[in-house]
C-alpha positions in Angstrom: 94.7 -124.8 -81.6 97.5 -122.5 -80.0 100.1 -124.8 -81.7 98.9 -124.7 -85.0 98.0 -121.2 -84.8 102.1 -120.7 -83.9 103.2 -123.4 -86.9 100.6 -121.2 -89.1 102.9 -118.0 -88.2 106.3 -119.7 -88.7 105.0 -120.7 -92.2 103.8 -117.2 -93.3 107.2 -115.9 -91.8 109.3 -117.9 -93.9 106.5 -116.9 -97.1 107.5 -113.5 -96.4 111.1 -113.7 -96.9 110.5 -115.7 -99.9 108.2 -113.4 -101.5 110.5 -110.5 -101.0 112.7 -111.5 -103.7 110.8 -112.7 -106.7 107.8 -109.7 -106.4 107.3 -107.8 -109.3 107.4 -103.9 -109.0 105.3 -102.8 -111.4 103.6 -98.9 -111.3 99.8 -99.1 -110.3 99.4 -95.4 -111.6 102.2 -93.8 -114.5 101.2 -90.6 -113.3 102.0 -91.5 -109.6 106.3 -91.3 -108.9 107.9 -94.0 -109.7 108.1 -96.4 -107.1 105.3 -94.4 -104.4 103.1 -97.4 -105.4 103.6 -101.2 -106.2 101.5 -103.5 -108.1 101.3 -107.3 -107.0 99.4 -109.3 -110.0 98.0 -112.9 -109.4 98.1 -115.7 -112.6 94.3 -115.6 -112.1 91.6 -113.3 -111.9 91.4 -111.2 -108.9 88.6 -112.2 -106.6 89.4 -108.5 -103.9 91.4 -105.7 -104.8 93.4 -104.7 -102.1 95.4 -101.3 -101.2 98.3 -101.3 -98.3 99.9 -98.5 -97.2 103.2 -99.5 -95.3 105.5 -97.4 -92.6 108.2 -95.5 -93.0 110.4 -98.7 -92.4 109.0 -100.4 -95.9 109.7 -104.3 -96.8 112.3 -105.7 -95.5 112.0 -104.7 -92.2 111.6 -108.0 -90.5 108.6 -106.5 -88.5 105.0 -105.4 -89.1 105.4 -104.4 -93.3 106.9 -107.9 -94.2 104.0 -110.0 -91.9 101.4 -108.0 -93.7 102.9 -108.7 -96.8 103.5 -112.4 -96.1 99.0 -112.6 -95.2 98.5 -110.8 -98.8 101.4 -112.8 -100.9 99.3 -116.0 -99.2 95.8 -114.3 -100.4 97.2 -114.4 -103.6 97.8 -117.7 -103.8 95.3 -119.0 -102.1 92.6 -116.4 -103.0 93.1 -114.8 -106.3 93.6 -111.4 -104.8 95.4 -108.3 -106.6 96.8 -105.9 -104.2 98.9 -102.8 -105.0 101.5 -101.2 -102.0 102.6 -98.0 -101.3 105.7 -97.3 -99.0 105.7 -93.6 -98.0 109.2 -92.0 -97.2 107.9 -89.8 -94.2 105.2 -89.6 -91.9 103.6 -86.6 -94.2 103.2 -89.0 -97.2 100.6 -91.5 -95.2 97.4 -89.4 -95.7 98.2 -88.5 -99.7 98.9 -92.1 -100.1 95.7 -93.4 -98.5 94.1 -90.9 -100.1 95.2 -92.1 -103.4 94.0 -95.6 -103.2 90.5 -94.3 -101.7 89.9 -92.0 -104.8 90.7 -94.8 -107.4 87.8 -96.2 -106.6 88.8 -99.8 -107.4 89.8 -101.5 -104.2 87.7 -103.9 -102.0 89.6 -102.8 -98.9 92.2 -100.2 -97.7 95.3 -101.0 -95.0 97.2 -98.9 -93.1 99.8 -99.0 -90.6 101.0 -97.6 -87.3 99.4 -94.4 -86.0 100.3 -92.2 -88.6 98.4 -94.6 -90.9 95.4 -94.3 -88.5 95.7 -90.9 -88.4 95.2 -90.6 -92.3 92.2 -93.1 -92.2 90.4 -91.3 -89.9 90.6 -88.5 -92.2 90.3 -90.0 -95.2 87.3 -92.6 -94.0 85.2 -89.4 -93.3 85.3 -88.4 -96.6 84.6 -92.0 -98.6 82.0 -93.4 -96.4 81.7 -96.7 -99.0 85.2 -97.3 -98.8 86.2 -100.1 -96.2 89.4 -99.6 -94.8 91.2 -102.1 -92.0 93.7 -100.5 -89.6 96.3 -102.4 -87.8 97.7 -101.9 -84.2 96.0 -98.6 -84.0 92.0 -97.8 -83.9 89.7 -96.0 -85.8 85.9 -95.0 -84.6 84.4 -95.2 -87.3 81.4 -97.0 -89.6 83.8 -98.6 -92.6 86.2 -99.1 -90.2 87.9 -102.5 -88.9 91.0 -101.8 -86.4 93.5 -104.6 -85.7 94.3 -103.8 -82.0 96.9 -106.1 -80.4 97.6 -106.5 -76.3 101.5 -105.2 -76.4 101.9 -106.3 -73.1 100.2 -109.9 -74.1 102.9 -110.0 -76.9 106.2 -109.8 -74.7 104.9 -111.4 -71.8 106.0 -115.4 -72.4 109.4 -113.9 -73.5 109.7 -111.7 -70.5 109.3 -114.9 -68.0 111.7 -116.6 -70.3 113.8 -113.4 -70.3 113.9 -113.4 -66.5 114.6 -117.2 -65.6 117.7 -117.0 -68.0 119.5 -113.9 -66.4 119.5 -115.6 -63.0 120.7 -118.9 -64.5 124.2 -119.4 -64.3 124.6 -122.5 -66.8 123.7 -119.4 -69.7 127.2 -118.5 -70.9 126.6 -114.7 -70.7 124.5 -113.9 -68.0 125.4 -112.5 -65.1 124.5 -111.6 -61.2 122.6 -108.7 -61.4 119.6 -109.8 -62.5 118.9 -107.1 -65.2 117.2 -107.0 -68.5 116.1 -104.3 -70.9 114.3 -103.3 -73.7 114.7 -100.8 -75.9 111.6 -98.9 -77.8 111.6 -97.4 -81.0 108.8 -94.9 -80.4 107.4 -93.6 -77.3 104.1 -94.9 -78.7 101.2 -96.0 -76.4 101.7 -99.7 -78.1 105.7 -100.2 -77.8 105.5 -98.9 -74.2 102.5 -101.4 -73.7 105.1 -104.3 -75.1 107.6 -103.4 -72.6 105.5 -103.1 -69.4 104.5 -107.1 -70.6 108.2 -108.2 -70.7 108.7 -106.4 -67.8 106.4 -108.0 -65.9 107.2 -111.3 -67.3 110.6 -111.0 -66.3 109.7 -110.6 -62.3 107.3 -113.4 -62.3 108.9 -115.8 -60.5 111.5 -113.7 -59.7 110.5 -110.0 -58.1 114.1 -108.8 -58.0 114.6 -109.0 -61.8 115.2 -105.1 -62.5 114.0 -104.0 -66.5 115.8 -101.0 -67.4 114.2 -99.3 -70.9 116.0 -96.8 -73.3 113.9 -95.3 -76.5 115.3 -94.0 -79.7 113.1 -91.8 -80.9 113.2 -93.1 -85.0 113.1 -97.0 -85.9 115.2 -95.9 -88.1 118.4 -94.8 -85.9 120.3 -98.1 -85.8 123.3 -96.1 -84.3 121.7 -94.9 -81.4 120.1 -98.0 -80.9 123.4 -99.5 -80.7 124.7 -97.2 -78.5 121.7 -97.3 -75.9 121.9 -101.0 -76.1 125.9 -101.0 -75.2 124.7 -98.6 -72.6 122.2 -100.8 -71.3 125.0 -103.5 -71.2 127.4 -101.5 -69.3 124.3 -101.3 -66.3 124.3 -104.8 -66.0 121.9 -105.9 -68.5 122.6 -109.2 -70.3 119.4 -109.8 -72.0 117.8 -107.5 -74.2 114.3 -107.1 -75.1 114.2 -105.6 -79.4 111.2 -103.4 -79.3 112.9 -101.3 -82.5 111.9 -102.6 -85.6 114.3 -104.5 -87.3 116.8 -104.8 -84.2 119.6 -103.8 -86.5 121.4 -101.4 -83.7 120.8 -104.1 -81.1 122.3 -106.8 -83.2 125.3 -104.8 -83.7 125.6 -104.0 -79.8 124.9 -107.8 -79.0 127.8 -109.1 -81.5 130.5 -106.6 -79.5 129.3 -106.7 -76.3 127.8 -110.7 -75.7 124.5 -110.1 -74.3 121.3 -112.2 -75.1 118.8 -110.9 -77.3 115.2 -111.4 -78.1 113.5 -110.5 -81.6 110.1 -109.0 -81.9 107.2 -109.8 -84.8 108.3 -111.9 -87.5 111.0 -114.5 -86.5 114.2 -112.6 -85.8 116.5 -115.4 -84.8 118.6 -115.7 -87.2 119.7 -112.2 -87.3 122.3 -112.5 -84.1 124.2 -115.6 -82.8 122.9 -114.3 -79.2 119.1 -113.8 -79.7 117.4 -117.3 -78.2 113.7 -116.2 -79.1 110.8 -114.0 -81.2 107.9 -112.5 -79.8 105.6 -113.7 -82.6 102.4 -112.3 -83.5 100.1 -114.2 -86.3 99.2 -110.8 -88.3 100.4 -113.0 -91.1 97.3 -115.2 -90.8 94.7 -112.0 -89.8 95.7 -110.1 -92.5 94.8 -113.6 -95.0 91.8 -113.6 -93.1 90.8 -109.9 -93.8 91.0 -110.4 -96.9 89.0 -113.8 -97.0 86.2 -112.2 -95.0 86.1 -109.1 -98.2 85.8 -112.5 -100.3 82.9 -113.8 -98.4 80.9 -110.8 -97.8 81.5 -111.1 -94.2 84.2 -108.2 -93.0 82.4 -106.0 -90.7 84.3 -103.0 -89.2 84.9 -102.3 -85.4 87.7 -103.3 -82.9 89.4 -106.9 -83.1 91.0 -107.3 -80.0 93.9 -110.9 -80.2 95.0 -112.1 -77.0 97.2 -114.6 -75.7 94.4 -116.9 -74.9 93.2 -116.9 -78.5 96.8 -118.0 -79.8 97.6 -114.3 -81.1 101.3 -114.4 -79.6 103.9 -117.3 -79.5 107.3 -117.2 -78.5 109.4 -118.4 -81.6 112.2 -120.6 -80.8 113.1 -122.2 -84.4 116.0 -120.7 -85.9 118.1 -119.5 -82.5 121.6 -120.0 -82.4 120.7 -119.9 -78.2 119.0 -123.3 -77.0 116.7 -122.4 -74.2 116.7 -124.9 -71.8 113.6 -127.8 -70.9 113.6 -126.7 -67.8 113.4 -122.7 -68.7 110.5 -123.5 -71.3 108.2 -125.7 -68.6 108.1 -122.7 -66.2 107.6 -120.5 -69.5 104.1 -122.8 -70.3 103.6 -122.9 -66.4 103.1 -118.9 -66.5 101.0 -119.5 -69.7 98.7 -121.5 -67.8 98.5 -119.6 -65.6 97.5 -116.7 -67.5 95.3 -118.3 -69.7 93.3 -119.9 -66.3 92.9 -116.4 -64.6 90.6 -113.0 -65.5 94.1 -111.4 -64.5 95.0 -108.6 -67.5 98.5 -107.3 -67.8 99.0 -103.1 -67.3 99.7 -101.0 -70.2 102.5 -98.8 -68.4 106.1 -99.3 -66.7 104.7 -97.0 -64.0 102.0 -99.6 -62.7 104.6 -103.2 -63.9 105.9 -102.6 -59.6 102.1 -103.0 -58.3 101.2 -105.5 -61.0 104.2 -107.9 -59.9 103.8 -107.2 -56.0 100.5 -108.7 -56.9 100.6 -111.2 -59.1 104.4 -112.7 -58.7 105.0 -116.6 -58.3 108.6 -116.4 -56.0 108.6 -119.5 -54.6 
């Protein structure tokens, strides 16, 4: 089941960078600005009418926006749906936007975002009680409300144990002694720092002397800084770095001057250096299709949907890497997920407790 849930996310990955280029941009509203709000139109009849409001980043990002827009190109297809987008400039444009899809009045369902867009829906939610809205990576406590929380930690682990076997293997062109990796966060965000305390304690699991060092940017938006924090990262000794920024752009850039190993983050990001060798995947392709599928059915019910590792939420993505990991590398890799996925143990949430968690927990032989 894990398998095909990780083929099922390849598949929707590749649908999003398809879709991206034949969509037609057509304006929901005339009396909207043009381009606040995209219309996506099926051949047949809608079965669900379906509002998104994206981040800051918009499509293209090779993250969160194009996965959700990969689950509700496949609803489309598969389903019938209509669905109209907005992609808001700055943070202050997330509650007008959601605000604007709950007073048409039209749509089935509402999604937002990131924790601005939960931020706007727990405002706007108040005020349309009948409206049912679905928030992703962020929660909402409230009754028309369905929140799409994700493990960070769970998400980076797999790469972090990978991560931390290849900076101590020699027979990998670019690494090095020191037995250092990094990561570097968009956002000081409760979720991105719960992504790198996961790699971070990936990384020591069979090895507690593997050192993470973490940098964060502030914007995902600032690919120069992100370049220069990752060079900087790279002059410490780090020679595998953990993309925890978006679309990686500023990491890339480092990677291609400097020769350090890089790993992507969401949709599959290996083909945008020569030195990443893997994706932390996440199939919000395939929950989004199912969010709208359960609007379809009558069966969406709001509260907190919590995917794990054990259910097949996360998959490291190794198709498309210029890097071949190693057999060996991937059977300890699947030795750790077994082990995970055999134990109550739960990964911590903080860099602050990763020390305590790996003293515990680590498998040096």
């Amino acid at each position: 089941m894990k398998r095909l849930l990780a083929m099922l996310l390849t598949v929707a990955m590749t649908l999003s960078l398809a879709a991206c280029g034949d969509r037609k941009n057509l304006e929901a509203d005339p009396t909207q600005n043009p381009g606040s709000v995209q219309s996506e139109v099926p051949e047949t009849p809608a079965s669900a009418k379906i509002g998104v409001v994206f981040t800051t980043g918009g499509l293209g990002d090779n993250n969160f926006n194009d996965m959700v827009y990969a689950g509700l190109k496949q609803a489309q297809e598969e389903l019938g749906i209509t669905f109209n987008y907005a992609e808001p400039a700055s943070g202050d444009e997330y509650t007008s936007m959601t605000y604007d899809f709950a007073q048409d009045g039209s749509y089935d369902l509402i999604i937002a975002l990131s924790g601005e867009g939960a931020t706007a829906v727990e405002q706007v939610a108040e005020d349309y009680p009948n409206q049912k809205f679905t928030v992703v990576d962020n929660s909402v406590d409230a009754e028309n409300v369905c929140s799409i929380v994700k493990t960070g930690a769970e998400q980076t682990f797999l790469v972090g144990v990978m991560a931390g076997l290849i900076t101590s293997d020699s027979s990998y062109e670019y690494a090095n002694e020191q037995k250092k990796v990094g990561a570097i966060l968009g956002m000081d965000s409760a979720t991105v720092v719960s992504m790198a305390a996961g790699f971070a304690c990936g990384a020591a699991f069979y090895d507690p002397e593997v050192e993470t060092l973490t940098s964060t940017v502030g914007d995902f938006s600032d690919v120069n800084t992100a370049k220069e924090m990752a060079a900087s990262l790279y002059d410490q000794g780090v020679d595998v770095i953990m993309n925890l920024d978006g679309g990686g752009t500023g990491i890339w850039a480092a990677a291609d001057e400097k020769h350090f190993y890089g790993i992507g983050c969401g949709t599959n990001q290996n083909a945008m250096s020569p030195y990443i060798f893997a994706t932390a995947g996440f199939v919000l392709t395939s929950l989004v299709y199912e969010q709208c599928k359960q609007i379809i059915d009558g069966t969406w019910t709001p509260g907190v949907q919590r995917p794990t590792i054990r259910d097949g939420a996360f998959e490291y993505l190794l198709d498309g890497a210029s890097v071949e990991v190693s057999d060996e590398v991937i059977a300890k890799v699947e030795a750790a997920r077994e082990w995970y996925e055999n134990t109550d143990v739960a990964l911590v949430t903080t860099m602050e407790e990763v020390a305590g968690w790996v003293a515990q927990y680590n498998q040096a032989s």
